[in-house]
C-alpha positions in Angstrom: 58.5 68.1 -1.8 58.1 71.0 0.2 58.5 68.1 3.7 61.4 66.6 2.2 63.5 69.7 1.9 62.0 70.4 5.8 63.8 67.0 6.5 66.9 67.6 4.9 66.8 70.7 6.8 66.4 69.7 10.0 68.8 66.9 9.0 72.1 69.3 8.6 71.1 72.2 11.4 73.6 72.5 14.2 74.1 74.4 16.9 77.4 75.7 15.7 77.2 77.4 12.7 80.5 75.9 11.2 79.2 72.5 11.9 76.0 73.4 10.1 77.9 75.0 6.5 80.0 71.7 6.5 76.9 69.8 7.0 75.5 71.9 4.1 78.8 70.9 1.7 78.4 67.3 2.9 74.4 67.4 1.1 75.6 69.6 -1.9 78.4 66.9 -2.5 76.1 63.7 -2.1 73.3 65.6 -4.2 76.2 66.1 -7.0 77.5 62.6 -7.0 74.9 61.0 -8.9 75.4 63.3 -11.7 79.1 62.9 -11.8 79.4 59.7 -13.6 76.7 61.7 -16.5 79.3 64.2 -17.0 82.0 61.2 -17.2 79.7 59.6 -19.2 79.4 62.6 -21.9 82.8 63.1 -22.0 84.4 59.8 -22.2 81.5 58.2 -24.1 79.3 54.8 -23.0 82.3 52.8 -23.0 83.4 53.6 -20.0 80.3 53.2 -18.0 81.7 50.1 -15.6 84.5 52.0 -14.5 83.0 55.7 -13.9 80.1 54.0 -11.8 82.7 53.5 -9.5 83.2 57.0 -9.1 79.1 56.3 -7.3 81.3 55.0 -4.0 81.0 57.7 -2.4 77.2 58.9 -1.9 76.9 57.1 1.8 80.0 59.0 3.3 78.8 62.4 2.1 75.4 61.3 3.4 76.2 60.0 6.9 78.3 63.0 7.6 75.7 65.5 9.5 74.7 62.3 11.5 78.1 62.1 12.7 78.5 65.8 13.6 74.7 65.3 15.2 76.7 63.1 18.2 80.0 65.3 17.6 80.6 68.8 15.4 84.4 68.0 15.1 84.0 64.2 14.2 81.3 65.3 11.6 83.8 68.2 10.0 86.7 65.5 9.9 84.9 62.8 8.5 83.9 65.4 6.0 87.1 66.3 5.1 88.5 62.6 5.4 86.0 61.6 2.7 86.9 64.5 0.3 90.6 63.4 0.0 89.8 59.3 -0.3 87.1 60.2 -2.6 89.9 61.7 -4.4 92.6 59.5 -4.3 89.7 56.6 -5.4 88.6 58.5 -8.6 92.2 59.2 -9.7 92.7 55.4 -9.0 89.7 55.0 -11.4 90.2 57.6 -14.1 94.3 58.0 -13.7 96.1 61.1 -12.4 95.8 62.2 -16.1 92.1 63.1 -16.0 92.9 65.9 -13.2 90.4 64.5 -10.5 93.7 65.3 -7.9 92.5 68.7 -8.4 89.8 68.2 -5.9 92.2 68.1 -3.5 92.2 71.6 -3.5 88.5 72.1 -1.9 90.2 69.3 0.4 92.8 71.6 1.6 90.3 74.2 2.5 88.2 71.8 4.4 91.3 71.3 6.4 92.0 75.0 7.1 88.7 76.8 7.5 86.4 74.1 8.5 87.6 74.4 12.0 87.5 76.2 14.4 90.8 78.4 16.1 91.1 75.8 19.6 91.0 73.1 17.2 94.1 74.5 15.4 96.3 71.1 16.2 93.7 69.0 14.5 93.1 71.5 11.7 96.8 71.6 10.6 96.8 67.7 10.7 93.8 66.8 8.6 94.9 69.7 6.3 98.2 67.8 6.0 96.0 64.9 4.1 95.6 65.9 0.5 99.4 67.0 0.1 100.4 63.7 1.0 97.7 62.0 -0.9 98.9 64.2 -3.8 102.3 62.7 -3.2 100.9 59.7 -3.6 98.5 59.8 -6.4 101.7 61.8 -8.2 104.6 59.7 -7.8 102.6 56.5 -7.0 102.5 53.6 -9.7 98.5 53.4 -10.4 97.3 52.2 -13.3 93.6 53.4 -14.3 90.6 50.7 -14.9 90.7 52.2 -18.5 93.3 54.4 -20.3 91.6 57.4 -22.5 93.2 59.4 -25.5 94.7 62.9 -25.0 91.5 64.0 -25.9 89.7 62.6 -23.5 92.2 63.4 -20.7 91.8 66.9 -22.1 88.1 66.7 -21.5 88.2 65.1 -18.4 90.8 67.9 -17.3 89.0 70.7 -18.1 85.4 69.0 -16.8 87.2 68.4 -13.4 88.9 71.8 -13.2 85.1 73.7 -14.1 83.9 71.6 -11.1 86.8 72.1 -8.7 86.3 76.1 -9.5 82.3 75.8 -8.3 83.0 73.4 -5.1 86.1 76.2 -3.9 83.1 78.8 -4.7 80.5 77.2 -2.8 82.7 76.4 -0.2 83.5 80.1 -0.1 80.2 81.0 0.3 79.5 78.4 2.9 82.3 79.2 5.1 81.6 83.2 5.3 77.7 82.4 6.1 79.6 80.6 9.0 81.5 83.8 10.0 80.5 86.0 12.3 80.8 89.5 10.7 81.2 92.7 12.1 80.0 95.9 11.1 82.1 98.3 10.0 
């Protein structure tokens, strides 16, 4: 165990400490997505197994991203970012905009703005531009979930998503300020 997690370690370092956080978020996110469909399977019951293992699609973008940002820190950190908001818009298409998954678009909008760097302030704005319009389009789009759940369950899957979006915008938190330079005072 203890020259697995050595792996994964060297597996996400970088050079540039921004890099390396977002490489960080990339593992926590692909060692979370397995469990996702559990939660969805608690909450909305068995019956909706074939459609929330969908939710599964995921894993190998999370995973590939420190490999990209191996070759090149900003490619990683955008493909990072890139798969947070299309990761989104698929589990809304999944679940419907009623189950509050468009609420991950939030940690998407901070991946945007403080996962890069001040020169790369062009690109920043641009990618940060990507879950407000995906938000447009999972709002006022015409998508029809695999399965349609009672208020209840919508309720459930509201307040499941919202607990969830709370600890990623934490953990983000924490990852970008290890990231930061500080300065005593």
């Amino acid at each position: 165990m203890k020259s697995l997690f050595a792996a994964l370690g060297r597996y996400v370092a970088h050079d540039d400490p921004l890099t390396f956080a977002l490489n960080k978020v990339a593992m926590v996110l692909a060692g979370n997505t397995p469990f996702y469909p559990l939660y969805l399977w608690a909450v909305l019951g068995r019956d909706a197994a074939p459609s929330i293992l969908l939710t599964l699609c995921s894993f190998p973008f999370w995973a590939v991203v420190p490999a990209v940002a191996r070759r090149n820190g900003l490619a990683g950190r955008l493909v990072l970012t890139v798969v947070g908001v299309l990761n989104t818009v698929w589990c809304s298409a999944v679940l419907g905009f009623s189950s509050g998954t468009a609420l991950f678009l939030i940690p998407c909008v901070l991946l945007g703005t403080l996962g890069f760097h001040q020169r790369e302030r062009i690109v920043s704005l641009a990618i940060a531009a990507l879950p407000f319009i995906a938000y447009g389009v999972l709002r006022f789009g015409t998508w029809v979930p695999l399965k349609r759940y009672s208020g209840a369950e919508y309720s459930s899957l509201i307040t499941l998503n919202g607990f969830s979006v709370a600890c990623l915008v934490g953990f983000l938190g924490i990852a970008f300020a290890s990231a930061r330079p500080t300065r005593a005072t």
